[in-house]
C-alpha positions as CSV (number, residue, x, y, z in Angstrom):
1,X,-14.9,68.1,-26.5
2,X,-14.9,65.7,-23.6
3,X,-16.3,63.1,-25.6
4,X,-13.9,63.4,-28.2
5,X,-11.0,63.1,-26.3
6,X,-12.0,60.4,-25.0
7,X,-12.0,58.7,-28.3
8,X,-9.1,59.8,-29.4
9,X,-7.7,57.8,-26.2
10,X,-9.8,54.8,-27.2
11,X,-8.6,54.9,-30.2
12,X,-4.9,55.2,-29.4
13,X,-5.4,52.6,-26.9
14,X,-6.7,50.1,-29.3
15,X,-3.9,50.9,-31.8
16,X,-1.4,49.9,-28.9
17,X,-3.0,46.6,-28.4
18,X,-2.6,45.9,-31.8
19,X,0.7,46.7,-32.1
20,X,1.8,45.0,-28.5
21,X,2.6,41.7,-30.4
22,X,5.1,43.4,-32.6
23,X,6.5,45.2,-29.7
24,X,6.7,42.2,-27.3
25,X,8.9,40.2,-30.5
26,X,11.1,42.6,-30.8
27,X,12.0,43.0,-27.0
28,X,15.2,41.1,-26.1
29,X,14.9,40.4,-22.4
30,X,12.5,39.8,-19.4
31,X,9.8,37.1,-19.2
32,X,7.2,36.1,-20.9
33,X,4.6,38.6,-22.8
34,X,1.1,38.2,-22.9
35,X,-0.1,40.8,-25.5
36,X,-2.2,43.8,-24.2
37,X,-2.3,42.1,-20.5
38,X,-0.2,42.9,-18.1
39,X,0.3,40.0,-16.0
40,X,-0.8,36.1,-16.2
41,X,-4.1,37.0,-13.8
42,X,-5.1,39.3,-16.0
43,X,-4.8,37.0,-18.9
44,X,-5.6,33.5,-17.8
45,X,-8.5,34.9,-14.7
46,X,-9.8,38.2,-15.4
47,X,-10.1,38.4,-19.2
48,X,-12.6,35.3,-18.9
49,X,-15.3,37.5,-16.8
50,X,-18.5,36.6,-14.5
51,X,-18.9,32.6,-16.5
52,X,-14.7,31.9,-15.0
53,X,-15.0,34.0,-11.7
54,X,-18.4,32.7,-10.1
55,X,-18.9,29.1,-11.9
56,X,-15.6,27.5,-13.3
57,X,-13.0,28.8,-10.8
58,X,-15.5,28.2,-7.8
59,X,-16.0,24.9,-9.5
60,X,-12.1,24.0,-9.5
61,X,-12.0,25.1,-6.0
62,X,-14.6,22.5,-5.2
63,X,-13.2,20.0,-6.9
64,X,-9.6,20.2,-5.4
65,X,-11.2,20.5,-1.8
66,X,-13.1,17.2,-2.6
67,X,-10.4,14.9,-3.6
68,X,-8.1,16.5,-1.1
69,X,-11.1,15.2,1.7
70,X,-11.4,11.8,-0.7
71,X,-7.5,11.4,0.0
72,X,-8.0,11.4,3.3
73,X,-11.1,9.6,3.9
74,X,-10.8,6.9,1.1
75,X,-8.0,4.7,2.0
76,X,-7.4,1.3,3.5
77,X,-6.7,2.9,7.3
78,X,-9.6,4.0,7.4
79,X,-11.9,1.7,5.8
80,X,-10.1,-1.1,7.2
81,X,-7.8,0.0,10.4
82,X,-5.5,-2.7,11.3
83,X,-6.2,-2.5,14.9
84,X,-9.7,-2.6,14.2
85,X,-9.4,-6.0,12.4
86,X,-6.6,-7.2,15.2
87,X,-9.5,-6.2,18.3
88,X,-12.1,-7.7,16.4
89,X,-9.9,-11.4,15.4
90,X,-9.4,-11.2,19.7
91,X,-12.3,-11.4,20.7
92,X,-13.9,-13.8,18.6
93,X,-11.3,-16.3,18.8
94,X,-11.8,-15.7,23.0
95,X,-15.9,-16.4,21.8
96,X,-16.9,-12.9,23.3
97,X,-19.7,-12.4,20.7
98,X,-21.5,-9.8,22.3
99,X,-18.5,-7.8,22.6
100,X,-17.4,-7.8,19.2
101,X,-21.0,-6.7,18.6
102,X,-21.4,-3.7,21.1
103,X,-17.5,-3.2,19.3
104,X,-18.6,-3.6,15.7
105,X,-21.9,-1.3,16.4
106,X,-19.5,1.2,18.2
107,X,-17.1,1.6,15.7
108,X,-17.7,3.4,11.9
109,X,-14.9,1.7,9.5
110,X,-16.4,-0.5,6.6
111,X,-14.7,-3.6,7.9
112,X,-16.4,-3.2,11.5
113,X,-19.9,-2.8,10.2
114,X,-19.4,-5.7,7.9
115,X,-18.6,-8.1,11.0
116,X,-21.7,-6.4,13.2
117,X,-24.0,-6.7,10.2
118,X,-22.9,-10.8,9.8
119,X,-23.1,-11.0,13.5
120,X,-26.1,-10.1,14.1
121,X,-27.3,-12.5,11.1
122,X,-26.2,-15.5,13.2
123,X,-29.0,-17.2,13.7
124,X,-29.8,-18.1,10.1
125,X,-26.5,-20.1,9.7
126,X,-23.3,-19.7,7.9
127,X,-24.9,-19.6,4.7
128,X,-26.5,-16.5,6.4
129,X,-23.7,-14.7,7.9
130,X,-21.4,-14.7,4.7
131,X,-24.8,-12.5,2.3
132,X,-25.1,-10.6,5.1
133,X,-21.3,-9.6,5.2
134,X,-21.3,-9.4,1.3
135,X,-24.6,-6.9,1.8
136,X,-22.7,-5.0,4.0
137,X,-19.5,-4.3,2.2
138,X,-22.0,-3.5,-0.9
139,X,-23.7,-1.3,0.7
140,X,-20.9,0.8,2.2
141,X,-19.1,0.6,-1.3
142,X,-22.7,2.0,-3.0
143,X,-22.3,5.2,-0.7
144,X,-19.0,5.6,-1.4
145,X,-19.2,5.7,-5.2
146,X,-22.2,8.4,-4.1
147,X,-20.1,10.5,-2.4
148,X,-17.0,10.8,-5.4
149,X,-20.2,10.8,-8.0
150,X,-20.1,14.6,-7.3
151,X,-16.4,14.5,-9.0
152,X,-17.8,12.9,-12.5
153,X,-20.6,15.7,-12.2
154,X,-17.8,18.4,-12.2
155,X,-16.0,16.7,-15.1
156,X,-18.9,16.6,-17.2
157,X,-20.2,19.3,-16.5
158,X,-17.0,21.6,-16.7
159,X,-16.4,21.2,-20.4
160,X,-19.9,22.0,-21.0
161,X,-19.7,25.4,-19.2
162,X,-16.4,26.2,-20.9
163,X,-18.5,25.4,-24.5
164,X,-20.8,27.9,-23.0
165,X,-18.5,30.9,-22.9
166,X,-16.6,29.7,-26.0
167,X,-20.6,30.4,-27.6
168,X,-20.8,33.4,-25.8
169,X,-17.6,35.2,-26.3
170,X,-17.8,33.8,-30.6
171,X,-21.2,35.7,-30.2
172,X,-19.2,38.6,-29.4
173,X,-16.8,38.7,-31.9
174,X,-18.9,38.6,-34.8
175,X,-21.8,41.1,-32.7
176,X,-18.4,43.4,-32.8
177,X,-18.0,42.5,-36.7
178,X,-21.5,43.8,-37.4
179,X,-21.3,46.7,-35.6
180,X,-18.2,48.0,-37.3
181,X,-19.5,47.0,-40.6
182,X,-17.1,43.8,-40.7
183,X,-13.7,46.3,-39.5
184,X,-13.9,46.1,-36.0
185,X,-11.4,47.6,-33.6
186,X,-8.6,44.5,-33.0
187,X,-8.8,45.3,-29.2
188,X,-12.2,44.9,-29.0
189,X,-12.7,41.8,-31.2
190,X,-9.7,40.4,-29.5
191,X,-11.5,40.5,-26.3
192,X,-14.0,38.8,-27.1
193,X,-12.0,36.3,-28.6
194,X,-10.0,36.0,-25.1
195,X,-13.5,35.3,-23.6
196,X,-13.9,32.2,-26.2
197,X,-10.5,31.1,-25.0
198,X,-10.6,31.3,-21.3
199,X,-13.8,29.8,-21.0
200,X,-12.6,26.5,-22.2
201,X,-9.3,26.8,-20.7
202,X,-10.9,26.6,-17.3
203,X,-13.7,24.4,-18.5
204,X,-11.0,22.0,-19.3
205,X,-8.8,22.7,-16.2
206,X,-11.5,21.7,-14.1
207,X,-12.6,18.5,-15.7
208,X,-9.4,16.7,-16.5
209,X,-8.6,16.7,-12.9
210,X,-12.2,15.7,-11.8
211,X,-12.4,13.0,-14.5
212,X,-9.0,11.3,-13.2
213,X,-9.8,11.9,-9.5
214,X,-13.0,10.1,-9.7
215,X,-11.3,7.0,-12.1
216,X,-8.6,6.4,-9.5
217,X,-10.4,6.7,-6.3
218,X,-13.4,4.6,-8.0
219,X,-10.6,1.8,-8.2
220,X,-9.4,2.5,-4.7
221,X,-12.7,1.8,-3.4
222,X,-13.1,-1.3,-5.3
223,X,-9.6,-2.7,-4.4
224,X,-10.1,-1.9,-0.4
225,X,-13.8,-3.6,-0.7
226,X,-12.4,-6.5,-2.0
227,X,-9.9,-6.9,0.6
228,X,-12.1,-6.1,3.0
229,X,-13.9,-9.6,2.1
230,X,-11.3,-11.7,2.2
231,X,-10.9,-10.3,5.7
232,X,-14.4,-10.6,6.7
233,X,-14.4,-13.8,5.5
234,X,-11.7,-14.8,7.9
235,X,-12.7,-13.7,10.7
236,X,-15.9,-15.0,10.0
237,X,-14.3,-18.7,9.7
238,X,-13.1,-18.3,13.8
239,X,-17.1,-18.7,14.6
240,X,-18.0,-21.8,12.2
241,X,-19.4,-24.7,14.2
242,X,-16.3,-26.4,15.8
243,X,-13.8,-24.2,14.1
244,X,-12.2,-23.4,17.3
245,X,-13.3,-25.8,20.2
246,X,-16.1,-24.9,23.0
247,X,-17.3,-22.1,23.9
248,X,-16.5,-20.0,27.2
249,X,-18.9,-20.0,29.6
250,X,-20.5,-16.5,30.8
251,X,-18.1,-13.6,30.7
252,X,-16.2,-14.7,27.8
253,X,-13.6,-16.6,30.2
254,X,-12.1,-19.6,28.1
255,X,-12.8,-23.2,29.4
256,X,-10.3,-25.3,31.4
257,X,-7.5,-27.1,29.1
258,X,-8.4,-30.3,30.5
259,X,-12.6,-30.0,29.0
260,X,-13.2,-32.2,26.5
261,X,-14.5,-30.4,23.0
262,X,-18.0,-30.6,22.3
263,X,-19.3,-32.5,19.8
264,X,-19.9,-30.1,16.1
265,X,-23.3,-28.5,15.8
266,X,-25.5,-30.3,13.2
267,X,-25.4,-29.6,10.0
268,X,-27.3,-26.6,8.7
269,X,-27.7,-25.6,12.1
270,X,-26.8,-22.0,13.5
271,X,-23.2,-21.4,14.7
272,X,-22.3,-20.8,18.1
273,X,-22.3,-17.1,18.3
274,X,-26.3,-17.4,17.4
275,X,-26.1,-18.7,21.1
276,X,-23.7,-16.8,22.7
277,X,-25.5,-13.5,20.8
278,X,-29.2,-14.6,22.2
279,X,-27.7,-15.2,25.7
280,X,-28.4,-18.9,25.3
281,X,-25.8,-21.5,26.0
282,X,-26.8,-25.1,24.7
283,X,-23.4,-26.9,24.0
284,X,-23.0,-29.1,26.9
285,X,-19.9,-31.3,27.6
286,X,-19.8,-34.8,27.7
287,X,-19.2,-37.1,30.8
């Protein structure tokens, strides 16, 4: 008796779904309808079951908390702080070459291990100094595009995970065909179809977003390395052999105005920091 009550409920229930879409047209006021759900959560969240509530809505999650953390982290203030540039353009115009390599070594931006990496490549020339600051910015740029790869994981992935559950809910559409000898109930088979469709709705929510996050902070990354060169590449022009008179003597104090200017290094020969760096001082002033 219990049993067939229950049925009979079943059975009422399913007729009601069916008929919801009738009912919800003919209704003259209040928001929008979503057939036999009763709110947008219900619709859109829990009709998509366990494939949208522990893999594609953990997986958006992720994905917004990562470019949020890319938006912060990925820009020119912090790859290339202006302050950091101004210290470092001080002290190497005032030749204090081991301090702008304690500096460099001290500080994390992409611009200040550039400088400390062409620094400390001194002694092999110019020649030297300008790979070593092109290795450098390569290098931090390679470990950037690591770190946002995870984004063009999601965004792949994603779409394939929403293909899953549209398989998976199809599959139980027509496994409800064949078990009502092809006249299912329509609340059951629409079920199943709501599976098929929330699947790839999130599936697709989460990649299009991934996808465009990774694109634009891919170009960010390239745009502030680039800049970061041109930088680099000034700075490292205060250093060149007679670029900017003699050196100070120990302790980075400048030399009187009236010293004459040493006479340029020879060609191919290390700059001055290489000297200053090793804690050897062989420019020697005339008279």
């Amino acid at each position: 008796m219990t049993w067939m009550t229950a049925a009979k409920r079943w059975r009422w229930l399913a007729v009601a779904v069916a008929a919801s879409p009738a009912v919800c047209w003919a209704q003259d006021a209040g928001g929008p309808q979503y057939g036999g759900y009763q709110n947008a959560l219900d619709q859109f969240f829990v009709s998509g079951g366990i494939i949208v509530w522990f893999v594609l809505f953990p997986m958006s999650v992720a994905m917004l908390g990562l470019a949020i953390n890319y938006l912060i982290s990925i820009r020119r203030g912090s790859l290339m702080p202006p302050e950091v540039r101004q210290h470092i353009q001080e002290m190497l115009e005032q030749r204090q070459y081991r301090e702008a390599l304690e500096f460099t070594a001290a500080e994390s931006s992409m611009l200040s291990y550039a400088i400390h990496t062409a620094l400390g490549a001194a002694g092999g020339g110019v020649a030297a100094m300008q790979r070593a600051l092109d290795d450098a910015i390569d290098e931090r740029v390679a470990k950037l595009l690591r770190r946002i790869e995870i984004l063009n994981i999601i965004g792949n992935i994603a779409p394939m995970i929403g293909l899953f559950g549209t398989i998976y809910g199809l599959i139980l559409a027509f496994n409800q065909l064949v078990l009502e000898r092809g006249t299912p109930e329509p609340a059951q088979l629409a079920g199943a179809i709501s599976v098929a469709m929330v699947t790839t709705f999130w599936g697709l929510l989460a990649a299009i977003p991934a996808l465009s996050f990774f694109a634009w902070f891919r170009n960010r990354i390239d745009g502030v390395a680039a800049e970061c060169a041109l930088v680099g590449e000034d700075l490292l022009n205060l250093i060149q052999p007679g670029a900017k008179g003699q050196q100070p003597a120990a302790g980075g104090k400048q030399p009187a105005a009236q010293a004459p200017r040493p006479a340029p290094a020879a060609a191919g020969g290390p700059p001055p920091v290489a000297r200053r760096v090793d804690g050897e001082d062989t420019s020697a002033s005339p008279g």
